[in-house]
C-alpha positions as a printed Julia matrix, in Angstrom:
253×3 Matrix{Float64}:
 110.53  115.67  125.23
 107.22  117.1   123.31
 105.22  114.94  120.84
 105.46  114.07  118.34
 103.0   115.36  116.01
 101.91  113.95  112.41
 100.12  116.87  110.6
  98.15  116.2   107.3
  97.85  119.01  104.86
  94.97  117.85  102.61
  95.48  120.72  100.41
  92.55  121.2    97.56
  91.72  117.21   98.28
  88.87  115.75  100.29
  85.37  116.98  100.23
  83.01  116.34  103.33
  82.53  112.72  102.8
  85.62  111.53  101.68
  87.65  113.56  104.26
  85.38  112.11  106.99
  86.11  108.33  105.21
  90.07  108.87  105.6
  89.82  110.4   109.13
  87.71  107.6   110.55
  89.97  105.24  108.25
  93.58  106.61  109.88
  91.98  106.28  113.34
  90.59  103.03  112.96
  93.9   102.09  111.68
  96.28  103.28  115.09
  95.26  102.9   118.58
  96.07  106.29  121.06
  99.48  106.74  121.79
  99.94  109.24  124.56
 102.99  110.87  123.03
 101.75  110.97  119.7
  99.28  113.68  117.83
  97.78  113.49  114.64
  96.98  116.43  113.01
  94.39  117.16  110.13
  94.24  119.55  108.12
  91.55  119.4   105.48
  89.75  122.17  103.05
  87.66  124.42  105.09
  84.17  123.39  103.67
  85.58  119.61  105.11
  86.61  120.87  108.66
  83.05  119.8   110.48
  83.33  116.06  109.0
  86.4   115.51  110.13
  85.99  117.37  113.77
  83.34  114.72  113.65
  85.21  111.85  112.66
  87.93  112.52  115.42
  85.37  113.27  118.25
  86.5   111.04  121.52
  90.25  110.58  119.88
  92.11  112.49  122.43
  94.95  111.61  120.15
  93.87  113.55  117.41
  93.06  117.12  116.29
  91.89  119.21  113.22
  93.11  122.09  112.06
  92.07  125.1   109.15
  94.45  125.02  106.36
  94.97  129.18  106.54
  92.83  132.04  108.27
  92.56  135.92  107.79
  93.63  138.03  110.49
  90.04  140.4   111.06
  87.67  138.21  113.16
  84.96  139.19  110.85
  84.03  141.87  107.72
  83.75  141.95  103.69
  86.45  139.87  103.19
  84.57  137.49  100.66
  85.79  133.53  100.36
  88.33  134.11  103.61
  87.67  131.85  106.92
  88.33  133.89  109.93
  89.82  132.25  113.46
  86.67  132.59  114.91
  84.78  130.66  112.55
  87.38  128.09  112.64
  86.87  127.3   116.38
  82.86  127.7   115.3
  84.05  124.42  112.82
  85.78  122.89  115.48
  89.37  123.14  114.79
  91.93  123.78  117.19
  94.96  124.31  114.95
  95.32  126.23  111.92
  98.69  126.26  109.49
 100.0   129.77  108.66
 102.11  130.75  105.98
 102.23  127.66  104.14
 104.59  127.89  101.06
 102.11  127.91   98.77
 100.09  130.63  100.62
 103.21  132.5   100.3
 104.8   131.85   96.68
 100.87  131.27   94.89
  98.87  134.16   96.75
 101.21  136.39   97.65
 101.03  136.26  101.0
 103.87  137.99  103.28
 105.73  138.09  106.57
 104.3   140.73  108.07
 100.49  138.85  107.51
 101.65  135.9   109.08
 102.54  137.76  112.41
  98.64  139.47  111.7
  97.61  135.43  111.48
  99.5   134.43  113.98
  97.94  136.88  116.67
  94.96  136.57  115.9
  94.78  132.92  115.78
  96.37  133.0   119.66
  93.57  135.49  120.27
  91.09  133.23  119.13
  92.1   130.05  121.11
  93.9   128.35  118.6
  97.36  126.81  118.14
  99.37  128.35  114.81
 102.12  126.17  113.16
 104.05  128.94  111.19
 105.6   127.51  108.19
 108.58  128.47  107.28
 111.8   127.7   104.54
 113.73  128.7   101.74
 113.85  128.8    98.31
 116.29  127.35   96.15
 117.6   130.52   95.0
 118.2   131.35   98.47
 119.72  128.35   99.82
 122.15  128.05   97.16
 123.14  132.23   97.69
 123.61  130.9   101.4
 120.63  132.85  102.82
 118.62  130.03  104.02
 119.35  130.91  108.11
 118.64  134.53  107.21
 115.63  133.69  105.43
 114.1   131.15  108.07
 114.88  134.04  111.12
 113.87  136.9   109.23
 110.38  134.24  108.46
 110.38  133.8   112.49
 110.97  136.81  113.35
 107.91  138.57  111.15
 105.3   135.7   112.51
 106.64  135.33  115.87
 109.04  138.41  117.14
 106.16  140.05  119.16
 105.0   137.32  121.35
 106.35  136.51  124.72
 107.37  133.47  126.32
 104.36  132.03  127.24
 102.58  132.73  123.57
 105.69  131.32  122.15
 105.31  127.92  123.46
 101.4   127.33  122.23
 103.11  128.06  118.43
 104.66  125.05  116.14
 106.73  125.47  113.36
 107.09  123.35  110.11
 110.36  123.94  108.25
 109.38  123.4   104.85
 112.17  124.32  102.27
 110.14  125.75   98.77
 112.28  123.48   96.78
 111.35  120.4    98.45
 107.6   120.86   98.75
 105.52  118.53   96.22
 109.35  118.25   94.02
 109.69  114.45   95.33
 113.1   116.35   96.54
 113.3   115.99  100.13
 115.96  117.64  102.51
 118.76  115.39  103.7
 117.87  113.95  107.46
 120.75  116.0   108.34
 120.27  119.14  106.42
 116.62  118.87  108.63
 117.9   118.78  111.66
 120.94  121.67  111.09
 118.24  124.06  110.38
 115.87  122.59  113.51
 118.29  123.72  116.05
 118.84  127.05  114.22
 114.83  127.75  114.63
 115.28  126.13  118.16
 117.9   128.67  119.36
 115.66  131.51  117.92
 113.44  130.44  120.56
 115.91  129.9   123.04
 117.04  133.55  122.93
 113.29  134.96  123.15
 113.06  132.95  126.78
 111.13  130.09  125.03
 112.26  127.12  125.98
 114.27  125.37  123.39
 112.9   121.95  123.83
 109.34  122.81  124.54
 109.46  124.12  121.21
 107.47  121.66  118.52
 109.08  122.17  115.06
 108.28  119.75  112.3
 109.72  119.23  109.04
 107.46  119.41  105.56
 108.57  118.65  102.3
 108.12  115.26  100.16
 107.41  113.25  103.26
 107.0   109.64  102.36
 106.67  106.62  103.52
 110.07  105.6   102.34
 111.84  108.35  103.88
 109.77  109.39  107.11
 111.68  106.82  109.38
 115.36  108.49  108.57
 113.79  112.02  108.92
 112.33  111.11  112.62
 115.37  109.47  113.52
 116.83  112.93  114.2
 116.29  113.9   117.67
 115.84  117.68  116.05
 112.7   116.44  114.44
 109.41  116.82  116.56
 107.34  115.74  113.74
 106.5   116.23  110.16
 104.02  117.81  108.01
 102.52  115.96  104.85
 101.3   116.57  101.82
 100.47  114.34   99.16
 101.7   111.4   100.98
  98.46  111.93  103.67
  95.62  111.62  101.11
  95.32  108.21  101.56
  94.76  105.81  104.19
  97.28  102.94  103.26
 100.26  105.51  103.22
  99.37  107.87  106.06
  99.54  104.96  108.39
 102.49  104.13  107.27
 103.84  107.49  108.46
 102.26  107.46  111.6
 103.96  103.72  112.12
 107.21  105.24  112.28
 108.55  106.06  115.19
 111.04  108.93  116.48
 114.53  108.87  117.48
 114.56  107.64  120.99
 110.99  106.27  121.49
C-alpha cells in the first residue's frame, strides 16, 4: 500500500515569512510517520523558505504550485522545472482547476508540463475532474480519461509510477461542496484502471482527492481504501486546521 500523502495548495497565500512560520509550525506539530508525506505547495517567490523550513524532515516535501514546459526563454512571470529544483522543490502540481478554468490552460499543456517536469527530476501530480455541467450530462469518466489521457497517455510504465493524481471535481473546489466519500472513491478506481491498462500498476498508483477538504470531513474521505491522500486548499493555511488533517488517519492504518 503507497502513502499516504497530505498535499497543501497555498494558493495566492503565504509570503516568505509566513509560509516558513506555518511549515516549521505543521512540523513541529507531527512527529515522522514513515507511511505518511506531507506535501507543500506554496507561491513560488515562498518555495526557498519553506524548502528551508522542511530541511532534515524526511517526512516532508515542497512542491511549485504550476511550471511552464520550455526549461528556459522570454516567457516573462513563468517558473520553469529547472528553476524549481534550483528552489528546491521536488514536486510540482499540474493542471490545477484553476490553472485550467482561470488561465486557460489545456490538456494538451499539461502532457507538455508533465514531461518536462519528469525530465527535470521532479514528481507531477496531474489534477484532474469535472465540471458540474459535465457530471450532471454524465461525462464525468469521459472527462477524467480524456484529462489522463492528454497529461499522461505518452509515458510508459516506469514514468507512470513517479506521477500522482488529485481528482478534484470543478464544482467542489473552494464551493464548501465536497464529493460524497463514495462518489471519491467510484471515480479513484476508474483513474486506477486507466493505469492498470497502460502496465502501471494499479496500486502503486498515488491518487488523491481535492475539493473542500476539511477537518470535519477528511476522516470519512480517508476511510476509503480508494483514497491515497488528499489535496487542500483553504483548509491548509493554517496551522491549527492542517494538523487536524494530517491527524486523521486512512482506512486500514
Amino acid at each position: 500500500m503507497s502513502a499516504v500523502l497530505f498535499a497543501a495548495n497555498w494558493k495566492m497565500h503565504h509570503g516568505p515569512r509566513a509560509a516558513r512560520a506555518l511549515a516549521q509550525a505543521v512540523l513541529a506539530g507531527t512527529k515522522p510517520v514513515a507511511d505518511r508525506l506531507l506535501l507543500f505547495f506554496p507561491p513560488a517567490v515562498s518555495l526557498p523558505a519553506v524548502v528551508e523550513a522542511v530541511r532534515g524532515r524526511t517526512d516532508a516535501a515542497v512542491g511549485a504550485q504550476n511550471i511552464h514546459w520550455e526549461p528556459k526563454g522570454a516567457f516573462t512571470g513563468e517558473l520553469s522545472a529547472l528553476l524549481a529544483m534550483e528552489a528546491g522543490a521536488t514536486w510540482t502540481l499540474v493542471g490545477h482547476s484553476e490553472r485550467r478554468h482561470k488561465f486557460g490552460e489545456t490538456d494538451d499543456e499539461t502532457g507538455l508540463k508533465v514531461r518536462a517536469a519528469l525530465g527535470a527530476g521532479l514528481r507531477p501530480m496531474l489534477c484532474v475532474g469535472e465540471t458540474l455541467q459535465q457530471r450532471t450530462d454524465g461525462e464525468k469518466e469521459n472527462v477524467v480519461r480524456r484529462q489522463l489521457e492528454a497529461g499522461v497517455g505518452a509515458l510508459g510504465a516506469e514514468e507512470l509510477a513517479r506521477v500522482a493524481v488529485a481528482y478534484e471535481p470543478v464544482w467542489a473546489i473552494g464551493t464548501g461542496v465536497n464529493a460524497t466519500p463514495a462518489d471519491a472513491a467510484a471515480m479513484h478506481r476508474t483513474i486506477r484502471e486507466w493505469f492498470a491498462r497502460r502496465g502501471a500498476p494499479a496500486a502503486g498508483c498515488s491518487v488523491l482527492y481535492g475539493g473542500s477538504v476539511s477537518p470535519e470531513n477528511a476522516a470519512a474521505l480517508l476511510a476509503e481504501e480508494e483514497l491515497d491522500g488528499v489535496l487542500v486548499g483553504g483548509a491548509s493555511l493554517t496551522a491549527e486546521s492542517w494538523l487536524r488533517i494530517v491527524a486523521t488517519p486512512r482506512a486500514g492504518r
